[in-house]
Each structure stands twice: as structure tokens, then as C-alpha cells.
N, C-alpha and C positions, 0 to 999 in steps of 0.2 A: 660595156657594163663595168669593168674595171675600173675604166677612167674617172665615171661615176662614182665608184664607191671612194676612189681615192681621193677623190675632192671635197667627199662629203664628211670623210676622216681628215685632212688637211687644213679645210676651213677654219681662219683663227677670226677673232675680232682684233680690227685696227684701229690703234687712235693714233694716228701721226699720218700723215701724206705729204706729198710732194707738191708746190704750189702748181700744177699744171692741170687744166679739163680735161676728165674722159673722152676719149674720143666716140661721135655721136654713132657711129653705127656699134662700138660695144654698147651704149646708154640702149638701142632699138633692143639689142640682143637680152640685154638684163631684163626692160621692160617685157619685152615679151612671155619671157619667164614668169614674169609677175603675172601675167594676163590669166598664166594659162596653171596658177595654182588650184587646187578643188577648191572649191565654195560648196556649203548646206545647198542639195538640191538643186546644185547649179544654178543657183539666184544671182552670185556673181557682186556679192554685196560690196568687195574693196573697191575705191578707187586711188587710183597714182597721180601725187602732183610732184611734179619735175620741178627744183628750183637748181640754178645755178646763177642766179643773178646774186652777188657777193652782198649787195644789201639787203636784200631780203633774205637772205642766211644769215646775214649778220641780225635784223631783226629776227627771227627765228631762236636763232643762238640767245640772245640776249633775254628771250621771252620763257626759254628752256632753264638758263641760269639762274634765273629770278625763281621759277619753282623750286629748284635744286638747292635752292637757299644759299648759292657763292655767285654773288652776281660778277665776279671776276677772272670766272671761268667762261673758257668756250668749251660747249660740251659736245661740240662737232668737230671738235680737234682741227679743223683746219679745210675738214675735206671740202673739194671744190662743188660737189654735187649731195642735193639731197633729195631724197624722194621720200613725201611724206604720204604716209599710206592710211588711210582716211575706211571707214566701212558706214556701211546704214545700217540705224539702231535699231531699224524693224524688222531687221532679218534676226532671227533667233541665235543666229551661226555666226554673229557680225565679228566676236573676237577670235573667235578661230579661223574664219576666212580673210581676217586680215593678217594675223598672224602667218597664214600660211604663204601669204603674199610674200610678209618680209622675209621668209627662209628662204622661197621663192629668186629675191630677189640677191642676198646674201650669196648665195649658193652661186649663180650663176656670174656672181662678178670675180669670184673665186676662180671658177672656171677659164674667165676670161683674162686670168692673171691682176685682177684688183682686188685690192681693199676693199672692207667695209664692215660696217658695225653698227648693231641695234643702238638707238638713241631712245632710251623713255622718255616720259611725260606728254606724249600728242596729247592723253587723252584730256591734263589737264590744259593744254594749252588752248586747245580748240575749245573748252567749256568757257574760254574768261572771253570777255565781251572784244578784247584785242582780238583774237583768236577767228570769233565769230566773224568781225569786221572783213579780217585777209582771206574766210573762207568765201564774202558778199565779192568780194574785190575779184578773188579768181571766179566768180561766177557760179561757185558751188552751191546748190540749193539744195534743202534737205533735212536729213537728221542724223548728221555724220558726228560720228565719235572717233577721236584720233587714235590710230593704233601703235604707229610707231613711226619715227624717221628710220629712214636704212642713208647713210653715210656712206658717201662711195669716191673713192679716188684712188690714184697710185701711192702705194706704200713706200714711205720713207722710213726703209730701213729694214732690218729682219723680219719676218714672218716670225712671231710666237712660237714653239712649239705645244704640240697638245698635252695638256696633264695627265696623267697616269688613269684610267676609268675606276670608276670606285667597284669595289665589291659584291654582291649583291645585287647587281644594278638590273641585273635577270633574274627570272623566277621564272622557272615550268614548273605546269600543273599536269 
């Protein structure tokens, strides 16, 4: 339980990596992670799409940057792996059980001595007709709203330190 708590106070967000793949049984290990975050009622609404193919990240990236309004930015910092974390609209539960997915997933690459960091805008990337296109292309049918990319690779360079916790930040009644 220790080891636990400390990971879950150590975990920083990375934007810098190392050009090199995760290795595929830490990816099993993350994912699994992911699988097994609560969903509303056990519906199980997220799903995980693995990308590491450099051009379709590199698409990805460049579709993220264009919302972000700096299309000269990569807003995946580099990393070799993305999981973008997808939910259906029908589940009531669908932004918190995606979300749950990506701490989920966050948490555990932490764990496993990697980087990684929340990436917004799935939700708008998946709504623009590009979006729609690469969810027909992977085979995704449905009524998926993007929750988040999680951004995973080995860190290039210091781990962050965590900030000071604000005050207040508890209240007993």
C-alpha cells in the first residue's frame, strides 16, 4: 500500500521523452490498468486506441495543434506512444469513466518507471469530420466522444517535483 500511495504523490506530468518505444509488455501492463478503472454501473463505456505508428501521431499531433490554435507546435512533446481514450456518449458516466481510464493509465506508467501526460482536445478532434474519418479507418463504430490522449514514453530528463498542496484543499464536516 505504501508503494501505492507514493506513486500516486510522485506522479508528475511529462512533456519531453526519449526517442525510444515503450517496451510492449510495460504497454500490456498500463493497458490493463486502464481496463480495470470503475465505469457508471460497470457499463465499461471507455475504449483504448494504441497508436505508435510516428505518422499517425504525427497526424494526431498536428490535428491537436491546429485546435490549440499554434499549428507549430507538437503537443505530444515527442512521446513515442499514444493512447487515445475514446468513451460512448450513451453512457451517462461517459466523461468520468474516461477520465478514470486516463489516471488509470497515467498512474500506472508512473509506476512502471515512465512518463506520461494528459493531452486535451480528443473531444474536439473526434467531433471534426477528420476525426470521424480515422475513428471509420480504425474500425470504431458508435458514438464515441474523445476523452483524452495519455502520452507515454521514457522521460528525457528530471522528473518535476510536486508543488506545494494549497490550503484548504480539505474540509471536514
Amino acid at each position: 500500500m505504501e508503494e501505492t500511495i507514493k506513486d500516486l504523490k510522485e506522479r508528475r506530468s511529462i512533456r519531453k521523452y526519449q526517442d525510444r518505444q515503450i517496451e510492449e509488455a510495460d504497454l500490456q501492463k498500463i493497458l490493463e490498468a486502464g481496463m480495470y478503472a470503475p465505469t457508471g454501473m460497470g457499463m465499461q463505456s471507455p475504449l483504448m486506441v494504441v497508436v505508435q505508428d510516428r505518422d499517425t501521431i504525427a497526424k494526431l499531433s498536428k490535428m491537436n495543434a491546429k485546435i490549440f490554435g499554434n499549428e507549430n507546435m507538437d503537443p505530444f512533446y515527442g512521446a513515442p506512444t499514444v493512447i487515445v481514450v475514446l468513451a460512448d456518449k450513451n453512457r451517462p458516466t461517459y466523461i468520468e469513466d474516461g477520465s478514470l481510464v486516463m489516471g488509470n493509465l497515467m498512474n500506472a506508467a508512473h509506476a512502471l518507471g515512465l512518463g506520461s501526460c494528459w493531452i486535451h482536445r480528443a473531444k474536439q478532434e473526434f467531433e471534426s469530420e477528420e476525426g470521424k474519418e480515422l475513428l471509420r479507418q480504425w474500425g470504431i463504430e458508435g458514438d464515441y466522444a474523445g476523452i483524452g490522449h495519455c502520452i507515454i514514453g521514457y522521460p528525457d530528463g528530471a522528473i518535476p517535483e510536486a508543488k506545494p498542496r494549497k490550503e484548504n484543499y480539505i474540509y471536514r464536516v
